[in-house]
N, C-alpha and C positions, 0 to 999 in steps of 0.2 A: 504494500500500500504506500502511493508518494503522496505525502503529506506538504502544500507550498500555498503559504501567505501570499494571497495577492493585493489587498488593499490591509495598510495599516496606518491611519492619519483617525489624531484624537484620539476618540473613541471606539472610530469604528474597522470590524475585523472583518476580513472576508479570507477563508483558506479554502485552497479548492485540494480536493480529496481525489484519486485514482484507482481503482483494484484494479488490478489487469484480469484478466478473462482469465487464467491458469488460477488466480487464487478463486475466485466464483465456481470454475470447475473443481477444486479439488473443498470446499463445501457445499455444493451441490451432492459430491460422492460419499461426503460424509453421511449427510440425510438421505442418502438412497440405501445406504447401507444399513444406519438405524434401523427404516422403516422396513427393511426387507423382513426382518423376521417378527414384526407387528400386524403387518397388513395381512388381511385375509380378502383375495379372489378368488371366485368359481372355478374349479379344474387347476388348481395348485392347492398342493399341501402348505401348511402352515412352513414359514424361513423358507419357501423352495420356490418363493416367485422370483425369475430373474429379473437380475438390474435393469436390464436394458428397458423388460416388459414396463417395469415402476416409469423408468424417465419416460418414457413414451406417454407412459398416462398421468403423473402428476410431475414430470423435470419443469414444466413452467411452474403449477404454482407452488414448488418449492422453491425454485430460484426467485423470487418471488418474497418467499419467508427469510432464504439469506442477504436479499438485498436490502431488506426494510433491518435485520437483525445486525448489519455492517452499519447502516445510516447511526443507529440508535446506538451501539457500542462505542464504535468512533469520534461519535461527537460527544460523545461521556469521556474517554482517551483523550484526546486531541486536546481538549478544553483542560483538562487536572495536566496535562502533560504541560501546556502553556501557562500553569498557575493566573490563571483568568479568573473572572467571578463575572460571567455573561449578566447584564440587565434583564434580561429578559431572554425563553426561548428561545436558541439560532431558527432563524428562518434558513430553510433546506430548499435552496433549489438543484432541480434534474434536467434532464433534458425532456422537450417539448412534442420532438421527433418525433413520432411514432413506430417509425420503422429502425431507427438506432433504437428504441427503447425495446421492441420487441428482439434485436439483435442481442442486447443483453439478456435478454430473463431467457435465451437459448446459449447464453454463454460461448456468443460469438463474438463479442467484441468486451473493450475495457467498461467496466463502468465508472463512470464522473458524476461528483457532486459537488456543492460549496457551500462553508455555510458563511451564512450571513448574521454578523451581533454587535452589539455593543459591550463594551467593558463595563463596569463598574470601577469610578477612578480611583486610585489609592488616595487613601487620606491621611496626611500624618496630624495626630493630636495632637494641639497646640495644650498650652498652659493654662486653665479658666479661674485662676485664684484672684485675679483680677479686675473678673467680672460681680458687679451689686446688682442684685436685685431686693428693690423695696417691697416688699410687703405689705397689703395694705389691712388690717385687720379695724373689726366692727363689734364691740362690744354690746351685746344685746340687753338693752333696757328691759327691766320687770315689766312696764308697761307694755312692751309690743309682746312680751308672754301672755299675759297675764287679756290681752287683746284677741287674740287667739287662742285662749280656752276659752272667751269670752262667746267665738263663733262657735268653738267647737258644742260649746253647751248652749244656743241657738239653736245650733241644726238640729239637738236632739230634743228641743224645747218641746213639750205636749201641749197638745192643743182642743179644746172642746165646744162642739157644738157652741154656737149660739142664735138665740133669735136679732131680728133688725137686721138695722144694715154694715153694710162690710168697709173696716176702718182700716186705715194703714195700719202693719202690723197682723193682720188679721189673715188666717190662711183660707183663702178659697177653694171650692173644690168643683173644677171646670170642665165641660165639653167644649169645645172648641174646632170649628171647622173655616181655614184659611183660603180667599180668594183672590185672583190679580185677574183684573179684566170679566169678574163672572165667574171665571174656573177657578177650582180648584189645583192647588199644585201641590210637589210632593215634599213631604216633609212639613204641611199646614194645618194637620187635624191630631187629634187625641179625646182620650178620654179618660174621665177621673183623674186629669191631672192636678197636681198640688202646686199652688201656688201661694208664697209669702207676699200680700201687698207691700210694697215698700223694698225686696231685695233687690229688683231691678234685673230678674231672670230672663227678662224675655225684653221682645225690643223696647225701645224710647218709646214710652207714651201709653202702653199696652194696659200697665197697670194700673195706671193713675186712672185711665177709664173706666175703671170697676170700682173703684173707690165708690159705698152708695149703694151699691147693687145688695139685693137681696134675695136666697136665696129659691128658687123657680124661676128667679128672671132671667130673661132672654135680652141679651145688649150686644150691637154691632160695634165693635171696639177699628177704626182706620188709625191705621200706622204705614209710615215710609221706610221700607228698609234702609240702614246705612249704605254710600255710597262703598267703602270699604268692606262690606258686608263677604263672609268668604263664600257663601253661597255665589257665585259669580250672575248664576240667573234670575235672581231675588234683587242683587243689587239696584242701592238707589229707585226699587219701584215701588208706588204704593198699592197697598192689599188690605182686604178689608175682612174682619172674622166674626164668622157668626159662634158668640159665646152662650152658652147656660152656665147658670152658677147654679150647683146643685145641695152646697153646702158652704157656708159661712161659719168659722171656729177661729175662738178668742185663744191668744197664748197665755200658756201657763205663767207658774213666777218661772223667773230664769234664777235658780241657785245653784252654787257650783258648792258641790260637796261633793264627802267620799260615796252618797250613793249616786249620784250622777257618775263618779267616774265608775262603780262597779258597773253601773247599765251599758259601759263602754269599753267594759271587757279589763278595766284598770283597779287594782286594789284601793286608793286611794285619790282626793286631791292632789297631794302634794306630790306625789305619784307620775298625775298627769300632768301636771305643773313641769316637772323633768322629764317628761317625755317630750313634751311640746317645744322647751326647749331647745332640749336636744334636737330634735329635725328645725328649728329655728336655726341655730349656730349651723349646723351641718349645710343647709341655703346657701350662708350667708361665705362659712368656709367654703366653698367650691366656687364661689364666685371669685373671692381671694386667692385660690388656688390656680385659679387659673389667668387671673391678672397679673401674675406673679410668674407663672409660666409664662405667656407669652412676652414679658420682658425676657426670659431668660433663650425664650428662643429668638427675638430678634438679636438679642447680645449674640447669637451662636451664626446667624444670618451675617453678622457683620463681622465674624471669625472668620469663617469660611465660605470662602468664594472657588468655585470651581468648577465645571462644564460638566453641566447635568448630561445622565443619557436620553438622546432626544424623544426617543422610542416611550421611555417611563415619564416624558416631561409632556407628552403627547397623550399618551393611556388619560396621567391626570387631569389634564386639562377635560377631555372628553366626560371624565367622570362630572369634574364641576359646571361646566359648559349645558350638557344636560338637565344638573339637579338644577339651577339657573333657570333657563328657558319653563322647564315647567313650572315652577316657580310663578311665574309673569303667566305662563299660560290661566293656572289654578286664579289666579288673581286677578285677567283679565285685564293686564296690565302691558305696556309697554316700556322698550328703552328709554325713549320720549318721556315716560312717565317717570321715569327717574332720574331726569336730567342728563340722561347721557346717552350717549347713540351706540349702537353694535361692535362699530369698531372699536372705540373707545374701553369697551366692556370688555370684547377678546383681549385686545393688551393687557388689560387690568388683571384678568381672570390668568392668562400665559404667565403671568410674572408670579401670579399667583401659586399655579401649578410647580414652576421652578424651584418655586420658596420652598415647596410644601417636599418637595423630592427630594433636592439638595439636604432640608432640614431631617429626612427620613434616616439619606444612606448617615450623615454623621451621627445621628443617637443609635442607628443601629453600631456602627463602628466601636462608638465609644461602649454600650452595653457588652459590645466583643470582648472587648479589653477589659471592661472590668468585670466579667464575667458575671453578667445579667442574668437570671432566670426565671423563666415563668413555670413553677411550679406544679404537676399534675394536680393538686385540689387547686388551685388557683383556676387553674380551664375548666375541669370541673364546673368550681361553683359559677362563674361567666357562662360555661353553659347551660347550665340550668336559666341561671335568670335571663337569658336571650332566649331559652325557647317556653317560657313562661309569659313573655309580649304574647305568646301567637295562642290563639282559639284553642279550647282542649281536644276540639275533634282534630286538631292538625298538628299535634304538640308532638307524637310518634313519628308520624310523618317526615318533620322538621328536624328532627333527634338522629333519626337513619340518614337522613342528608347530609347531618356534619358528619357524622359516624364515618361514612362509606368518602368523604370530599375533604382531602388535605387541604385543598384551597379554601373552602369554608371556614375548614377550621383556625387558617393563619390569620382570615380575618378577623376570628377572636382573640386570640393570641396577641396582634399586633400593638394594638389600644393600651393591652396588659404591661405588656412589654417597653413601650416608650414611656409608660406613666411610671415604671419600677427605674426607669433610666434617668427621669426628672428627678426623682426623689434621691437617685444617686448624686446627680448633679448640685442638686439643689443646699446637699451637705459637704458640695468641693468648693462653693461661690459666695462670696459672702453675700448673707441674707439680713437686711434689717430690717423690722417690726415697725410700722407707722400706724399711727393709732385716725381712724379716720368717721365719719360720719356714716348713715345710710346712703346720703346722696352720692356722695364721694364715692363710695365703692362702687354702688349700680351704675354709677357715670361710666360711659363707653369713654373709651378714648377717644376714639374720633371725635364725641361729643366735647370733650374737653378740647382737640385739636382746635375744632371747626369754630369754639367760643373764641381762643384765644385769634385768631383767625379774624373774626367778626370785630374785633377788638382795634386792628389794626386797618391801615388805609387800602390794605389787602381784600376788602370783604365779598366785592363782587367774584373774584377767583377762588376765593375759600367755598361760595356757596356753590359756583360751578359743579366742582369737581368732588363735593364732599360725596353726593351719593353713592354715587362708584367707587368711592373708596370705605364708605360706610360699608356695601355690602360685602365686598371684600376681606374686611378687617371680621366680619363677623363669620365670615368661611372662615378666616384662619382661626377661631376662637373653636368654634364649633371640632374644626379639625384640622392640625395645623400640619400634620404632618405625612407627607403618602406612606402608605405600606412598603417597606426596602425590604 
């Protein structure tokens, strides 16, 4: 087999591959040979069919199985042999020919292949002791607790019958049938539904309609959908519902004690008071957590600089490019609509992609080195809670598809694995604690850019170009980094 590099610039490889026709022939005779004493045809004894008979009747498509069994071998060889780390699958091309290709699989001539890939670049680790990242932490007031077992003991508030008519506060008990133009549309009727006057469930205006109503009555409540409305075919139009009130009930007291919290599955108040808590802080850290990360990956953006593989810089783009457009589709929305035009948006989104790859292969890199692992109960339990999103008739279903699909499962794995890389990082780079507001922390950055922006004599370019950069910033938040 001649093995000879024909393109090698940057990133990318192309080597073209040879067997000659004598090595084809002498496995081909291997597999004739094999088979001779497995094969059973009519009017031969079992090992006593001759060779020749066999290549006669299966020499193509066993040559056939050596040549696809050379492609797959060699380019496993050929790649460990060059200490390569391919971006992605070599693309494998043959010849087109028909008649050279049937010449091969009779093992009359050489076969030729090449494959085509991209590297993956070396990266040497730089030093990150260097790098700050501020922290922005939010100390949870008793009040905003204390706010929230307030709802939570709301929602379970009882409630009873009453006669007269129905006051805010007051829970109604509705039929309700929704019309645009006459008709009926989908997702406009119910029945026996519960409704709190006053929580503001349903659209603008809906409730305050009822307010008065008593129950048998019959009241046409007109309401405008929101122009932002996500129903895209609701939006912005008015509809009109024909309501019965079948029932008007006054709330109970709202007391918050330990038998409230036992009705909620909680041994006590105080109990619930640290539960709530707890998933308060937990909000409020992951928001910190992750403002704190994307400093740390731009710090790592402006480490390393270095030519992405175009092939994975492309995959990503096409992943974000899609979730994008539907997006706008879902929303009914255009470029236009967000201040900036298509082209504008693939730049934004390209540079995007770039960011998100480049920032991939280095966390994988450094997790290499410092010997990162994602533990078998760690995929585990991420498996489990990924196939707990889906319906339980589909949960089996969903389970044998990671089971039986490596690639599935690296996409759990991945997420695992870069966030166990943060937290590596995150104790090599100095981290300082800033003690900050509610607002302060939910503030985007951009939000914050675009004010300081607005600030200055800058303000018509600031508001430009923030939208595109707003949604952008919140792809990288969302996911900052491609799977390497």
């Amino acid at each position: 087999m001649q093995v000879t590099e024909t393109v090698n610039s940057g990133l990318k490889r192309q080597i073209k591959v040879t067997v000659p026709a004598s090595d084809l022939e002498a496995r081909l005779q291997t597999r004739l040979y094999e088979a001779k004493d497995k094969v059973k045809l009519n009017g031969f004894r079992p090992g006593k069919v001759p060779v020749q008979h066999l290549r006669k009747m299966y020499g193509r498509s066993f040559m056939a199985e050596v040549v696809n069994e050379i492609i797959t071998d060699s380019t496993r060889s050929i790649i460990e042999e060059r200490g390569e780390k391919p971006a992605m699958q070599p693309d494998i091309q043959m010849t087109e020919d028909e008649k050279e290709a049937e010449k091969v699989l009779e093992g009359k001539a050489d076969f030729e292949f090449s494959l085509d890939y991209e590297v993956i670049p070396a990266i040497e680790l730089k030093d990150l002791s260097g790098i700050e990242v501020t922290r922005q932490v939010f100390d949870v007031p008793d009040a905003d607790v204390d706010e929230q077992v307030n709802r939570i003991a709301d929602s379970a508030r009882s409630y009873e019958t009453k006669k007269g008519k129905a006051a805010k506060g007051d829970r109604v008990t509705i039929d309700y049938l929704g019309k645009i133009d006459g008709e009926p549309f989908d997702g406009g009727a119910a029945e026996d539904s519960h409704l709190v006057l006053g929580s503001y469930q349903f659209i603008e205006g809906f409730e305050d309609q009822l307010i008065g109503a008593s129950a048998g009555e019959d009241r046409q409540v007109k309401v405008t959908f929101p122009e932002e409305y996500a129903a895209t075919h609701l939006a912005g139009r008015e509809a009109v519902f024909d309501v019965k009130v079948k029932e008007v009930a006054a709330p109970g007291e709202l007391e918050i004690n330990d038998e409230l919290a036992q009705t909620l599955g909680v041994e006590s108040a105080d109990k619930l008071r640290e539960i709530v808590r707890g998933q308060i802080e937990n909000q409020f850290g992951s928001v910190t957590r992750q403002k704190a990360k994307r400093q740390l990956l731009d710090a790592l953006d402006e480490a390393y600089k270095f030519e992405a593989p175009s092939k994975l810089v492309e995959a990503e783009f096409q992943n974000i490019w899609t979730q994008v457009t539907r997006d706008l589709d879902q929303a009914g929305r255009s470029f236009e609509d967000e201040d900036t035009t298509e082209e504008e948006a693939r730049t934004e989104y390209q540079r995007l992609a770039e960011r998100r790859v480049r920032l991939g292969l280095v966390l994988a890199e450094i997790g290499e080195k410092a010997g990162v692992q994602v533990t078998d109960d760690e995929m585990q339990r991420a498996l489990v809670e990924t196939i707990r999103r889906y319906p339980q008739n589909q949960q089996q279903q969903v389970y044998e598809h990671f089971r039986s699909n490596p690639g599935a499962l690296a996409s759990i794995r991945a997420p695992l694995f870069e966030e166990k890389v943060v937290d590596h990082l995150m104790n090599e780079v100095k981290v300082t604690d800033q003690k900050v507001t509610r607002d302060e922390l939910m503030a985007d950055d951009e939000d914050e850019a675009e004010t300081k922006a607005e600030a200055s004599d800058d303000k018509k370019a600031a508001k430009k170009k923030a939208p595109a950069k707003k949604k952008a910033a919140k792809k990288d938040d969302a996911e900052d980094t491609a799977e390497a």
